[in-house]
N, C-alpha and C positions, 0 to 999 in steps of 0.2 A: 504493500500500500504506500510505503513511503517513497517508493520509485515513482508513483502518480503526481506527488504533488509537486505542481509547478512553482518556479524558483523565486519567487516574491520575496523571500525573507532582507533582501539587501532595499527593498522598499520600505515594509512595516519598520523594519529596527528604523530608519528613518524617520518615519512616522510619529512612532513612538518616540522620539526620541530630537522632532524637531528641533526646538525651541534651543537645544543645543548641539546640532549639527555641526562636526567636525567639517564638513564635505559639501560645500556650496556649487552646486551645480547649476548650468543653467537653466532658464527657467522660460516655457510659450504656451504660448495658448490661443486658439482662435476664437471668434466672437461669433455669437451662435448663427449666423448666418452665412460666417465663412468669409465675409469680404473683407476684414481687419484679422491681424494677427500679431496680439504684442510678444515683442521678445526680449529676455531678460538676460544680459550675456556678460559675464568677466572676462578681462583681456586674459586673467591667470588659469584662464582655462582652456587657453588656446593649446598648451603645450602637451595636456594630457591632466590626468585627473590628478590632483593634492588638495591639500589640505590648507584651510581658512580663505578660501577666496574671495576677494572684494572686489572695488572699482567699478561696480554692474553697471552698463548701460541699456538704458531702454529705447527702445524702439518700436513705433507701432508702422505695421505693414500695412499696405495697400496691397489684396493680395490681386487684386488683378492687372497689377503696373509691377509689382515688385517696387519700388518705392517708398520709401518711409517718411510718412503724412509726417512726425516728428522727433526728435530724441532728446532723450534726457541723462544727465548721467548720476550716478549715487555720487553727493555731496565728498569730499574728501574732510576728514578731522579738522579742525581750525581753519576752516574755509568758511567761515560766519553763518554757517547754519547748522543746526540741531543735529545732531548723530544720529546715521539714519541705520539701520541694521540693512543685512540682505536679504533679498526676497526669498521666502518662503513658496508665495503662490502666485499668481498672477492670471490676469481675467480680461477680455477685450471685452467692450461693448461695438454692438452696429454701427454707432456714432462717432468711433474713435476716440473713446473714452475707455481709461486702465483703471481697475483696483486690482492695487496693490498687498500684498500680507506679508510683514518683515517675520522675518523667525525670533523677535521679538513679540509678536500678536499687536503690532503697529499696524492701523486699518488707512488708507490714502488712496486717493483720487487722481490721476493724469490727467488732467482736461485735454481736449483737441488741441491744444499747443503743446501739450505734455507738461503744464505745471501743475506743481503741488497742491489738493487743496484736501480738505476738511480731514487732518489726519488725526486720528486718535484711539485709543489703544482697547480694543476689543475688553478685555477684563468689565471697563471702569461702566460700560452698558449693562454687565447682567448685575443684578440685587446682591447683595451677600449671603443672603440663604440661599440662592441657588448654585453661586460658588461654592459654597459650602457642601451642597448637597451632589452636587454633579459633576464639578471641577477638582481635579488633582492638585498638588501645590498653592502655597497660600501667598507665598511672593510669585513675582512678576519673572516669567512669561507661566500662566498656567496652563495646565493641560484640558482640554476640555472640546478641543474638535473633531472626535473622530464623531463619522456617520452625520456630518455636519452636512447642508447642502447650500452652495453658495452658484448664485445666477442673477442675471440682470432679469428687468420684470417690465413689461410696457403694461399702464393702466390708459387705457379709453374712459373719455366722461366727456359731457357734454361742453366743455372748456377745451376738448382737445387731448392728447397724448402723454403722458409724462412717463418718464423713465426713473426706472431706480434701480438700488443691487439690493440683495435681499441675502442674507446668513440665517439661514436656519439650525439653530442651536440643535443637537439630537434630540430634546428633551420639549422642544416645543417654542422654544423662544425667539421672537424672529429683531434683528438688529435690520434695519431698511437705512439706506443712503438714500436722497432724493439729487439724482443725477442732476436734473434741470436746475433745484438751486442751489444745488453744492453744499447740501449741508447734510448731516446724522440727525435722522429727525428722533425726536422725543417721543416716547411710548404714546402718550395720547394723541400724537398729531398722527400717529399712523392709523387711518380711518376704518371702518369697516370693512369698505371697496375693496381696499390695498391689502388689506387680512385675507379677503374672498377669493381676490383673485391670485393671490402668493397661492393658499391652497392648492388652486383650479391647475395653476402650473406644475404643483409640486406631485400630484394626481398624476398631473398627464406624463410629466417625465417620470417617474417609478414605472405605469403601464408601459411607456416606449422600451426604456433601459430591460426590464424585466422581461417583452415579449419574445426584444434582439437574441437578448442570451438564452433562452428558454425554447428558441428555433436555434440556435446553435447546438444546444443540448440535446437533441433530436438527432443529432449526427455525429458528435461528436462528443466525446468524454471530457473535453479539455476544452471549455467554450472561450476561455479569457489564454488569451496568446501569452508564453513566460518570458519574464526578464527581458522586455522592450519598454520602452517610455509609453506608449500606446497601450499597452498588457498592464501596463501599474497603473493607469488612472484609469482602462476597464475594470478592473481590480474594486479598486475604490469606489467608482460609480455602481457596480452593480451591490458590493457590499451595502452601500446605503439606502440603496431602491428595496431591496430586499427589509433592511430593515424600517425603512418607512411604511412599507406595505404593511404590516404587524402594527407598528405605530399608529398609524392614520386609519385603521381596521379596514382596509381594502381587500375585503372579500372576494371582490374578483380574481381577486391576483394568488387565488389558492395554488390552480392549477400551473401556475410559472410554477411558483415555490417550489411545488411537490416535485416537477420535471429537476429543476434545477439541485435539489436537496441529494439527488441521485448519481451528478453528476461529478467528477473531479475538479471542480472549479477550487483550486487550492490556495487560498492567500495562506498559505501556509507558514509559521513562525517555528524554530526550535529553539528550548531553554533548554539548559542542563544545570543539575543541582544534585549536587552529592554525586551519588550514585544512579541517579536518575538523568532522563532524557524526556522530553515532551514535543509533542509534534500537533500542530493545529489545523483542523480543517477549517478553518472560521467562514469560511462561507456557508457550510453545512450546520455550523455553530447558528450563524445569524439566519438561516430556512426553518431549521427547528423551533427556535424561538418566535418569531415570525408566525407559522404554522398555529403553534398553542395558541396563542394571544387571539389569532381566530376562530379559534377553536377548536381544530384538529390537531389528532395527536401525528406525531412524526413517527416514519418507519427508524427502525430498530439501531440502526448504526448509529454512536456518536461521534464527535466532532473531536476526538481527543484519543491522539495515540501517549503510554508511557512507554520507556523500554527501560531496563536494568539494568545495569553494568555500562563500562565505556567499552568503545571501538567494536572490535571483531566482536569482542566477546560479549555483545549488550543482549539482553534476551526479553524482544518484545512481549507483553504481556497482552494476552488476547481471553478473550470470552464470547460463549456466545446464547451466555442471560437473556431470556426475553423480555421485553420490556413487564409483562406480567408478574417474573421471576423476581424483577430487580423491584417491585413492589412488597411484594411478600417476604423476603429477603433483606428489605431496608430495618429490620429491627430487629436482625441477629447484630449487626455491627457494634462492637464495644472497645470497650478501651485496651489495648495491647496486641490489638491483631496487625499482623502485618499488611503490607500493600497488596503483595500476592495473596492472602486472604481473601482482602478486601473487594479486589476486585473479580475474584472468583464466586463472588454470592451476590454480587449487585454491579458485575460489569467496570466500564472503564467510565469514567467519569463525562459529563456535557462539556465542564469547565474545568480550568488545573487552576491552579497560583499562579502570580507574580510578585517578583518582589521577593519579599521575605513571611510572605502567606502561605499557611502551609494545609492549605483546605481546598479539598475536591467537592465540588458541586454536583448534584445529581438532583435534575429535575425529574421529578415522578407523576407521571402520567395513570389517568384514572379516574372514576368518578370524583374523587375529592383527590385535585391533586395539590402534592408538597413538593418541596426542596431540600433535599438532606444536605448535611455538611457534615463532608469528615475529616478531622484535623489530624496532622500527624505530626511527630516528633520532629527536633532540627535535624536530624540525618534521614527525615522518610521513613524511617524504620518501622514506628509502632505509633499505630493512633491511641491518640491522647486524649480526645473526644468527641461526643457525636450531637451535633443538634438537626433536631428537626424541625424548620421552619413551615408552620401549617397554612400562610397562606403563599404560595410557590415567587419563588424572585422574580419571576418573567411577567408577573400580575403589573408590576409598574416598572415604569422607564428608570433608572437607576446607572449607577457607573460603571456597573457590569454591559449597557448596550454599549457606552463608550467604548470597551474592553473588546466589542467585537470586528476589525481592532485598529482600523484602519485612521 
């Protein structure tokens, strides 16, 4: 199985692990209708890939002249403006308008001349309890974007057209720029309309992303292409469609899931700790959960390989507990069994640790379903303890959808 999964892991640990990327690469993107295309480029990356690159200059294309409408370049240190980080993300609009994401979470605007405007730093928009609740790290840059969806938005009204960019928090919370007057508008000035129609958008792109890959998956094992710039952000996009689907309770979109749940779509990550090894299906992770949340239970395979030992000598741990089994089975587990035990009576876990968490997750499926947790020692060795939480994690949006993992 782990021959299948496709080579993502040099993305995710990025990912993961933005906000302090060693490896500043460059950074394009087209605007959704393809005629602009900004590009974000270091000279120090002409040579081949290292380490801390700066000096990015930006660029927005004309893609049907080849021509660039204008450029910009990242401020130099003691050149009379603010310290500006390197880009993280970067976004064209139709209009020849850039947002920008420093790997700082510094939010900024290009206008059609390519200057600067309404910059300001993503954190200081969401509440404190929901940093609290949803975001990793308590100083600046936090973590808090995966499964994020970020797009520019046209709203019609009888006034005419306006444009904005729209971030949508995974958890629901949407930050709006209003392109036309350059500014981060304020919770209440974002109208009903502009909520309705973010929706309406956010709807139709899960069903588009969802239907692409879900006709891939019909022929192919492997729908998302590995280790290309194109294969990481199908990657990303369909990981989030999928969990939006769950989220937004799009019922329709059973039938992707379920095709897609099936297939090898692998954003796959590995940790190793002690003597262990972990390997993630998280695409299969975020279908399953997705799945529940609508209310069907997922077929039988989880989302989570361990193995034992290092190199040659690792010895994958497999089962093949029915989901039935791993019910009736969830309350032999006690304190002192081992892993191999453990997962000989209720299977290989949905979710693993990170970090310094030493707890497997097991959503349990059924008329009344739960989520067990089982803790084990600092070496893996012997669980320590077993809670069972009665109403299941997957019931509400939480840091674990963050975690799925993009």
């Amino acid at each position: 199985m782990r021959a299948c999964m496709a080579t993502l892991l040099g993305f995710l640990l990025l990912q993961a692990n933005s906000a302090r990327a060693d490896y500043n690469e460059d950074k394009t993107a087209d605007s959704p209708s393809g005629r602009f295309r900004i590009e974000a480029r270091s000279p120090d990356n002409a040579a081949g890939k290292r380490e801390d690159q700066g000096h990015f200059e930006y660029s927005m294309i004309d893609t049907t002249t080849g021509k660039a409408l204008w450029t910009r370049k990242q401020p130099e240190p003691g050149a009379g403006e603010d310290v500006e980080a390197v880009p993280e993300g970067v976004f064209a609009g139709d209009d020849g308008v850039a947002i920008v994401r420093t790997e700082e979470d510094e939010i900024f605007m290009l206008d059609t001349s390519g200057k600067k405007k309404t910059p300001f730093f993503i954190d200081e928009r969401f509440p404190l309890r929901e940093r609290a609740e949803f975001a990793e790290n308590s100083d600046r840059p936090i973590h808090w974007s995966g499964n994020s969806r970020w797009y520019f938005l046209n709203v019609k009204s009888d006034a005419g057209t306006a444009s904005y960019f729209v971030i949508r928090a995974y958890w629901g919370r949407r930050v709006v720029l209003d392109i036309s007057a350059g500014v981060v508008m304020e919770d209440e000035k974002v109208t009903a309309d502009i909520q309705a129609a973010a929706r309406e958008a956010e709807e139709a792109w899960v069903r588009e992303v969802l239907a692409r890959f879900a006709k891939k998956a019909e022929t192919s094992k492997y729908p998302v292409e590995s280790a290309t710039e194109q294969g990481n952000r199908d990657a990303k996009d369909l990981a989030c469609a999928i969990f939006l689907a769950g989220a937004m309770e799009l019922s329709t979109e059973i039938p992707a899931l379920k095709k897609l749940e099936k297939c090898h779509v692998h954003g796959s990550t590995g940790m190793g700790r002690h003597s262990l090894s972990f390997h993630d299906d998280q695409v299969r992770q975020a279908c399953q959960t997705a799945l529940r949340r609508l209310g069907k239970t997922p077929r039988q395979a989880t989302g989570v390989e361990v193995s034992v030992g290092k190199g040659a000598g690792s010895d994958e741990l497999k089962s093949e507990v029915s989901i039935k089994e791993r019910v009736s089975h969830a309350g032999e587990i006690e304190k002192g069994m081992t892993i191999q035990e453990t997962v000989k009576r209720i299977g290989l876990p949905d979710f693993h640790p990170w970090g310094g968490n030493n707890t497997f997750e097991y959503d349990m499926d059924g008329e009344a379903p739960f989520t067990l947790r089982v803790h084990f020692d600092d070496d893996f060795m012997k669980v320590t303890w077993v809670q069972r939480v009665e109403t299941p994690v997957w019931k509400k949006i939480s840091k674990r959808d963050k975690g799925m993992w993009w």
